[in-house]
Each structure stands twice: as C-alpha cells, then as structure tokens.
C-alpha positions, 0 to 999 in steps of 0.5 A: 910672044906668049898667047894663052888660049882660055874659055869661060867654060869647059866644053867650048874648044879651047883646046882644039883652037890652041892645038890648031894654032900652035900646028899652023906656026913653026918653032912654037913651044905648046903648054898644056896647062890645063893640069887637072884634065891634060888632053892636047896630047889627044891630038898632038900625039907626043911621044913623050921622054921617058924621065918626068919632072916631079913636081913637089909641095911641102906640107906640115908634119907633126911631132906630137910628142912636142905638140901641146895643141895649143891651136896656134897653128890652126887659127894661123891657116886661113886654108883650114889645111890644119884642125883639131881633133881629139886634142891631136892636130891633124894635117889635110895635105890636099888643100895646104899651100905650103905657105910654111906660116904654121911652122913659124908660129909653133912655139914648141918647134913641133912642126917640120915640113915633108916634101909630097908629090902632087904633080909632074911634068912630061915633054916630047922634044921629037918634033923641031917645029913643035915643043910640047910640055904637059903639066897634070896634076895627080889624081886626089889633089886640089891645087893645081898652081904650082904645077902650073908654075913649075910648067910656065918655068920650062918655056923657052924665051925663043920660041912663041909660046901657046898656053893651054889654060883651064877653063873657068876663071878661078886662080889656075887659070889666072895663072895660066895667063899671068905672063901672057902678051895676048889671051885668046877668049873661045867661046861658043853661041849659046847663053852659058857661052855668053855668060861665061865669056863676060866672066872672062872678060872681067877676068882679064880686065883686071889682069890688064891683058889685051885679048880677042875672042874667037867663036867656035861651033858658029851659027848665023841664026845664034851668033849675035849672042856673042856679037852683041856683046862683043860690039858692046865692050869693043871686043874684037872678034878673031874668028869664026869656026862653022859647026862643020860635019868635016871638022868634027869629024876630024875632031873625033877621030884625034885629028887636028883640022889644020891638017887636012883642010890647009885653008884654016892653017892659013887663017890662024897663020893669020889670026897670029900675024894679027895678034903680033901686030897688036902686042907690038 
C-alpha cells in the first residue's frame, strides 16, 4: 500500500506525520519526495551509502555554425527554455523539460541534446524495518519532477510505501501522489491551514484519491475551522495532535515522538489499519 503524506502548505507537520507513521510500522519503505527541501533525514538519521544515483535531464545544445536562427525552435518551446538574442539562440537548461521537440523541428539538424545533472538520489538500506530513500534536487534548478520520478522508480512493491510529498499543490506534489492508494491531508487550525487544505482537496478530487485529514498543533478553541469544513465535504478526520510542550520538544531536539511516548505509535498503528480498511 502506498500512502503519500501532503499539506496545502508548508510549515504545518507534514513531515513529522510521515516520519512518525512510517516508525510505528514495520517493513516500510519511506520516500521523501519533497526534493527542493529533504529534511525526513533530520529525524530518521540515515547513514546513507556512499554511492548515489544521479539523476539526469537532456537539454538542447546549439551548433551555431549550423543555426540560421530561424525561431522555430523558439516559437515550438511553450516553457520559453529557448530565446533569441542577438540573432544567437540561447538555451535557459533550468526551465527546459526536455521535452526534445525543439531537436525535431530544426530544419538545419542544428540542435543536439547534452545529458546535465539536476538532481540525485541517497538510500540508507541499514535498517531492516525502515527502507529510506531521499530524492533532493540541486540547488539553481527548477524542475523537481523527474527526480520525483526517478524516486518513485526505487519503491519496492513488498513493502508499504509513506511518501513524503512537497507542500502546496503544484505539479511535484501531484506527482508525489499520482500512484498513491491513500494521501493523507495534514493540516493545521488556523485560516491559512484552512484555506490551503480546501486547495488540497480540490487537488485530489481531480486526481481521484481517497484521503483524510489529520490536524496537527490542535486546539479546541480554533479546531472547528477545520471541523466545519471537514463535516461539510465528508471528510474524515484521522487524528488530532495537541499543541503539546513534550512533542515540540521532541520535535526540536531531531527526535521522533513515537519514540518516547509509545502511546502515539499506537495510535498511528491505528490510523494505518484504518486506511488499509479502507483502500481495500
């Protein structure tokens, strides 16, 4: 079963809900997708392998002695990867897609494509309850999906998968949750937690995803923002995390809470019996 683990923003505890729920179940496989800021390996403390997995795009290279700059290349790219400029094209690799469509339309066969690094991949296969992979993507570039991509390539059909996806709901964290059975929602009791959670939603109502939502830094006194709504669309609430001293504390020093209060790795064991209960 694969659970992808999202918010409407940043900030909210994503990543504590999917580092958590993964170290309360055994042979799980956790990936933390959120390329363009990683940070799972601040509480699951991986002693990653030496080698990586370079993760690589192609992108246009110009042979201008061949080149009349007769903008076809240019007008094809609806990324605007390719401009004109002092009647030289010029290639910006950080937003091309590598679509290769510019290469196909050349009439002069003056376009080639050159293999660049954009990203890579790290594993820690030391603990046999926990498999954890980490995609980052390098700093300067833009597009974070193929890594996610090459990422979701290395999950491993034995073993339940918890994705960490990106915050927000632009195209990596639709990719994040592409191939998911369940996609938890975390959110927290405020207006912008609310409003980016109904952002959520709408996300994954057109990707067709059964989900829940769990509520972090709850309070009684501000959790019908979230409960409103929640009882309005049918949405199931999960769980609900205290704004809790002993949990941020825990949270500040790198230590996952499952791991000290054995009471909530109880409860997410639940939330995930749950979850298989309904994917089935």
């Amino acid at each position: 079963m694969k659970i992808t683990v999202l918010s409407g923003k940043g900030g909210t505890g994503k990543t504590t809900i999917a580092t958590n729920l993964a170290l309360s179940l055994s042979n799980v496989q956790l990936l933390d997708a959120d390329v363009e800021e990683p940070d799972s390996y601040l509480f699951i403390k991986p002693d990653f392998a030496d080698e990586y997995q370079a993760v690589n795009r192609y992108v246009p290279q110009i042979d201008h002695d061949k080149c009349d700059s007769c903008r076809k290349c240019v007008d094809f790219c609806q990324y605007n990867a390719l401009a004109i400029i002092l009647e030289k094209v010029m290639v910006f690799p950080e937003i091309c897609h590598s679509c290769g469509g510019c290469k196909i339309v050349c009439p002069r066969d003056a376009i080639s494509e050159e293999k660049r690094e954009i990203g890579n991949i790290k594993w820690d296969h030391s603990d046999r309850e926990l498999d954890f992979w980490q995609g980052e993507l390098n700093i300067g570039e833009e597009t974070a999906v193929p890594v996610i991509e090459e990422l979701k390539g290395f999950m491993d059909e034995e073993k339940d998968v918890i994705i960490d996806a990106q915050p927000g709901t632009t195209c990596p964290t639709v990719e994040a949750a592409l191939d998911s059975d369940y996609c938890i929602l975390v959110t927290e009791p405020t207006p912008f937690g609310l409003n980016d959670l109904q952002m959520a939603v709408d996300m994954l109502k057109e990707l067709k995803k059964p989900y829940g939502v769990i509520i972090n830094r709850s309070e009684e006194d501000y959790d019908y923002l979230i409960e409103d709504y929640c009882r309005q669309e049918g949405i199931e609430i999960l769980l609900k995390i205290p704004y809790d001293r002993q949990i941020a504390e825990l949270y500040s020093e790198g230590i996952p809470f499952v791991q000290e209060l054995p009471e909530w790795k109880e409860e997410f064991s639940k939330i995930y019996q749950h979850i298989k209960g309904v994917v089935k």
